[in-house]
N, C-alpha and C positions, 0 to 999 in steps of 0.2 A: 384903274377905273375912276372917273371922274363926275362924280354926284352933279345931277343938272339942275338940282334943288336943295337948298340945307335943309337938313335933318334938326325937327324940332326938339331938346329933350327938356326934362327940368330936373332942378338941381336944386335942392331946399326951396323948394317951390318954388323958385325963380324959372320962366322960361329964358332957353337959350336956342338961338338958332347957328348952327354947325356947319362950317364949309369943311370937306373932307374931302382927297381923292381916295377914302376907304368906305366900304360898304355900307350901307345903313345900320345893320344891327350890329356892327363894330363901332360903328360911333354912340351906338345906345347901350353896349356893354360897356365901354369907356365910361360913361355919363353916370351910369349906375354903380361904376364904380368907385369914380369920386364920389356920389351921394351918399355912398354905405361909409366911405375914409370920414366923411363930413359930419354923416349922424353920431359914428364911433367917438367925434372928437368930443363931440357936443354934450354926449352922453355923459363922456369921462372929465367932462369941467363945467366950469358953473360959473356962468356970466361973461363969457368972452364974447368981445363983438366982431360981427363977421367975418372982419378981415384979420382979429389975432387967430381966429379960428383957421381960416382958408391956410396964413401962414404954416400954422401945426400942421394940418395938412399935407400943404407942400413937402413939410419935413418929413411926414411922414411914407407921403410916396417917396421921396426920394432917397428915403434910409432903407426901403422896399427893393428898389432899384440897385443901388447898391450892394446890398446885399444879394442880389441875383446876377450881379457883375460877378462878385467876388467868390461864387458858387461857380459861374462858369468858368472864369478865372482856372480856379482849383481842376477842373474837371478836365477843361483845355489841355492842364501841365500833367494830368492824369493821362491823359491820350496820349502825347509828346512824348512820354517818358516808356508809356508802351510800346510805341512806336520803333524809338529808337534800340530800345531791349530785341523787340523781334526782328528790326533789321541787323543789328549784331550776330542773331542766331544765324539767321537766312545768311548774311556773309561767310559767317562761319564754318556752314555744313555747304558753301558754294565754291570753298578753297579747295 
């Protein structure tokens, strides 16, 4: 779906305006949730300027990210591993 209008949010009181081929209130969950990654940072340090801030940030979704790679990762080799146990079985009782 392809928004015929960006989607306004803001972002430490900054407006931003959002081209997106995702829905409006996925681009406003998105937006709200860098806001809350941003407030979080800011909370937790004292006098960092925007852009070391945005930086943390950054790091911080992307150690989030990662971490949900490396869940699914896990969960993937999880399946796989069932997978192949019950096609062993299923051969086995198919001799």
């Amino acid at each position: 779906m392809c928004l015929e209008k960006p989607v306004t949010v803001i972002i430490l009181g900054h407006e931003y305006r959002i081209k997106s081929d995702e829905d409006e209130e996925h681009v406003r969950d998105i937006a709200q949730f860098v806001n809350d990654k941003f407030k979080a940072i800011i909370d937790s340090t004292d006098g960092l300027s925007e852009r070391k801030t945005a930086i943390l940030v950054a790091f911080d979704i992307a150690s989030d990210y990662f971490q949900v790679l490396k869940e699914r990762d896990g969960v993937t080799g999880d399946i796989q591993g069932r997978a192949r146990v019950l096609n062993h079985q299923i051969d086995s009782v198919m001799r």
